[in-house]
Each structure stands twice: as structure tokens, then as C-alpha cells.
N, C-alpha and C positions, 0 to 999 in steps of 0.2 A: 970050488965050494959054492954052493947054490946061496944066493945073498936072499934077507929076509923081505925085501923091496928092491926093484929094478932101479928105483930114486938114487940108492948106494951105492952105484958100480961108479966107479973111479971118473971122472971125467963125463958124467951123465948130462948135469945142466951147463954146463960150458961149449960142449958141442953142440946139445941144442938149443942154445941162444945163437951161435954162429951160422947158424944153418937156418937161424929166424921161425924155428918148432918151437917157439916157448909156448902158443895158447895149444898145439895138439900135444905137450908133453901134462899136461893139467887139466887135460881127458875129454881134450875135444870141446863140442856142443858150446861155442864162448858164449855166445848169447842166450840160446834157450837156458843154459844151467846158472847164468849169472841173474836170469828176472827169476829163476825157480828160488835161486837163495834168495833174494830179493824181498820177494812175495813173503818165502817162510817167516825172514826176520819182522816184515811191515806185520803176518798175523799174529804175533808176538807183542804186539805196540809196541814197535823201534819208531822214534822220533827223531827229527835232528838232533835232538839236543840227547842222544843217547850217544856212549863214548862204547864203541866196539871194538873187539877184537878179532881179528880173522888169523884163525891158526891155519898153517898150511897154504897161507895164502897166494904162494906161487905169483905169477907174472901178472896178478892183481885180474882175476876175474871177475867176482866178487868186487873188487877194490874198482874198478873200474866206472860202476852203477853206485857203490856207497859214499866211494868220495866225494861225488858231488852231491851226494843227500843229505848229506852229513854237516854238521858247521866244522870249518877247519879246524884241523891236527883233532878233529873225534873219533878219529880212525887211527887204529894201531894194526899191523902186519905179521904173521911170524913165520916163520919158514928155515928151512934146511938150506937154504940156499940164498944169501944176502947177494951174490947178483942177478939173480933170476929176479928178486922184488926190483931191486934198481931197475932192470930193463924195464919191468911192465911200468913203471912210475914215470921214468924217462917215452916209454913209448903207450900208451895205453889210455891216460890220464888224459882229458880236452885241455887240465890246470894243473900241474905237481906241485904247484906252488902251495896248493889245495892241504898238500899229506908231505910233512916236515922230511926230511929222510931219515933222522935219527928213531921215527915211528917204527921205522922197517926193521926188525931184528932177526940176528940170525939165529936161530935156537931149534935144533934138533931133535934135543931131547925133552919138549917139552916143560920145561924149567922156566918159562917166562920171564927172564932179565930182562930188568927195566919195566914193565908194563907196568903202567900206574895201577892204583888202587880205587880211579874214578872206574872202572869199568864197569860197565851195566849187563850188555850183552857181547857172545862170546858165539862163535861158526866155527866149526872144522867139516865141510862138505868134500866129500870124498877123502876123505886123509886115512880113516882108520881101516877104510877095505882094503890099503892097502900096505900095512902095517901087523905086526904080530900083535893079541889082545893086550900085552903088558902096557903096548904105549897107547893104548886108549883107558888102560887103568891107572895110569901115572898121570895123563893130562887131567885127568878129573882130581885125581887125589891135591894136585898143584893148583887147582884153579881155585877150590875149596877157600881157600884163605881171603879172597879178594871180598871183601865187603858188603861191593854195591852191587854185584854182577847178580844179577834174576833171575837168566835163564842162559845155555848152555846147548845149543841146537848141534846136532852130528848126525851122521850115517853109518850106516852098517849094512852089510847083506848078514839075509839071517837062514837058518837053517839048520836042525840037527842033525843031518848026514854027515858019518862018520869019512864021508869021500868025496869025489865031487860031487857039486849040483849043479842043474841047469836053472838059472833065476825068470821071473818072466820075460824082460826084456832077453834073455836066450845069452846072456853072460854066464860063463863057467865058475862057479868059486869054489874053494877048496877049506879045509880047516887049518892045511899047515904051513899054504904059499901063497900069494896074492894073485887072482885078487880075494884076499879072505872072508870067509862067513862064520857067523858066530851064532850059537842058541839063543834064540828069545829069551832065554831065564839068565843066560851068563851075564847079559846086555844089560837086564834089568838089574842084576844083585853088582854088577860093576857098581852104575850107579846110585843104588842106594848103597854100598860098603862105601864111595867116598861123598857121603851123605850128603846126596840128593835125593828128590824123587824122579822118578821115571815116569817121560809121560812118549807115550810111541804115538806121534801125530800121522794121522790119516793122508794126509798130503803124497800122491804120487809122484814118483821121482825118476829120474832119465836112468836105465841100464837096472832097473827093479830096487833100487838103494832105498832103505827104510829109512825117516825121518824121527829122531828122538829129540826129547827135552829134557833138559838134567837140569831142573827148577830148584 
């Protein structure tokens, strides 16, 4: 049976942390895509004293550049995989001392356990091209509740072909396997049905990945 993400297959992030592929299993580019999230969040006005969340987090790409932007424990983690965040925090970090470990949570299905309610801002960069659209419509409907949180930055390839596409960066996505593409309109009424607005920032992105804002 064809899995909805290659993340899924049985033994995926354990062999490669053993084999030391944690930053090419979290799509490559560590540096250029870690100052690209970077940038997005800084044109956002993230300040230190904002308390983020990085869904998808992985072996701290992102996390690697925020933790030390950030004042301690104002970084929170989430991922499918609570040893792949250990590695990147054990190895990735200049300070781990930086980002508590109980920040690091394992949540897969987007359900948020434990995440405080100070959260301001919130990343999932690369996560939902490569996921079917239900769990980019459940992460939004979930996050709805938190408070403080402002804005809500993600990716998506988009496209209405009903089969594959070829994207600019010359990436194949399809509509039913990953790495997935989704309509401009589907993108937009996600977000406003788990009320937000939609804002599709102009910011070019590694592999053709559109940048949105669910404010």
C-alpha cells in the first residue's frame, strides 16, 4: 500500500539519524532554507521576546537560527518524530541549554499537547507539501484557539492540474501523493473556514513553495 508520506514508513527517522541524514531527510538546503524561514518570520515582526512555535520542526532547522534569537524556552518544537528533535538539539544547537527539552513534543497529528497559550507566532515550512490537505486543515482548525498567536506562516505548491505538475524550480507535485499541490482557492477557503485570513506573501521560496499567512 502506497503510504500518504514517505515520513510514515516504519523505521524512516531512526535509520536516518544512524546514518547521520537527519538535515537531508528535512529537504536538504540547511542553511539557505533555515535564513529563508528566518527572514519570513523577522518580516512578520518576530522579536525576541515572541514565543514561537515550529511545527514540523525536524532536527531543528529553523530551530537551529531561532533558538538563539529568541530569549530562552520561547521556542517550542513539534514533530512526528520526538528523536529526530532530541538529535538536532543534542547536535545542531551552539547552547541546548537554550530550548528546555520538554519544549520538543511529539505530535503528529497536529493536536498541539502541551503548547502554551503564550504563543504569538507559529511555521510549518515545508510540512504540508508533503502531507494530504486534511492535515493542513486540522493544523489550522487546532491552532485557532491559542490566543496570542498573530500569524501562522506555511507552504504549499499550488496548482489546479488535475495530475502532475512541473513547479518552477522543476519539482513534480501531484494532487494525490507527495510532494502535494493544492488550488489557490482550496489554500485560501482552508484558511478562512478555520478563521483566518489569508494572506499569499510574495517571498520566493527554494523548490517553487508558496509562502502564506493565516493572520
Amino acid at each position: 500500500m502506497r503510504l500518504p508520506s514517505p515520513y510514515l514508513a516504519p523505521g524512516f527517522y531512526d535509520e536516518a539519524i544512524a546514518r547521520g541524514r537527519h538535515r537531508d531527510i528535512v529537504g536538504g538546503r540547511w542553511d539557505e532554507t533555515a535564513r529563508v524561514q528566518m527572514q519570513a518570520l523577522l518580516s512578520q515582526g518576530m522579536t525576541p521576546d515572541d514565543h514561537l512555535l515550529d511545527i514540523g520542526c525536524g532536527c531543528l532547522r529553523l530551530g537551529h537560527k531561532a533558538v538563539p534569537y529568541l530569549k530562552p524556552g520561547h521556542y517550542w518544537g513539534t514533530d512526528a518524530s520526538l528523536a529526530l528533535m532530541r538529535h538536532g538539539r543534542l547536535t545542531e544547537l551552539p547552547d541546548p541549554s537554550r530550548l528546555p527539552e520538554d519544549h520538543l513534543i511529539e505530535d503528529a497529528r497536529f493536536a498541539f499537547p502541551g503548547i502554551p497559550d503564550t504563543i504569538t507566532l507559529a511555521i510549518a515550512f515545508g510540512v504540508f507539501t508533503h502531507l494530504p490537505h486534511t492535515a493542513l486543515q486540522t493544523a489550522l482548525q487546532n491552532l485557532r484557539p491559542f490566543p496570542n498567536l498573530r500569524a501562522t506562516l506555511f507552504t504549499t505548491f499550488l496548482s489546479d492540474a488535475p495530475g502532475p505538475t512541473r513547479q518552477p524550480d522543476g519539482v513534480v507535485t501531484h494532487p494525490d501523493r507527495p510532494p502535494y499541490h493544492l488550488p489557490e482557492a482550496a489554500v485560501r477557503d482552508t484558511i478562512a473556514a478555520a478563521g483566518f485570513t489569508p494572506i499569499r506573501l510574495p517571498t520566493l521560496l527554494p523548490r517553487g513553495q508558496v509562502l502564506w499567512s493565516a493572520t
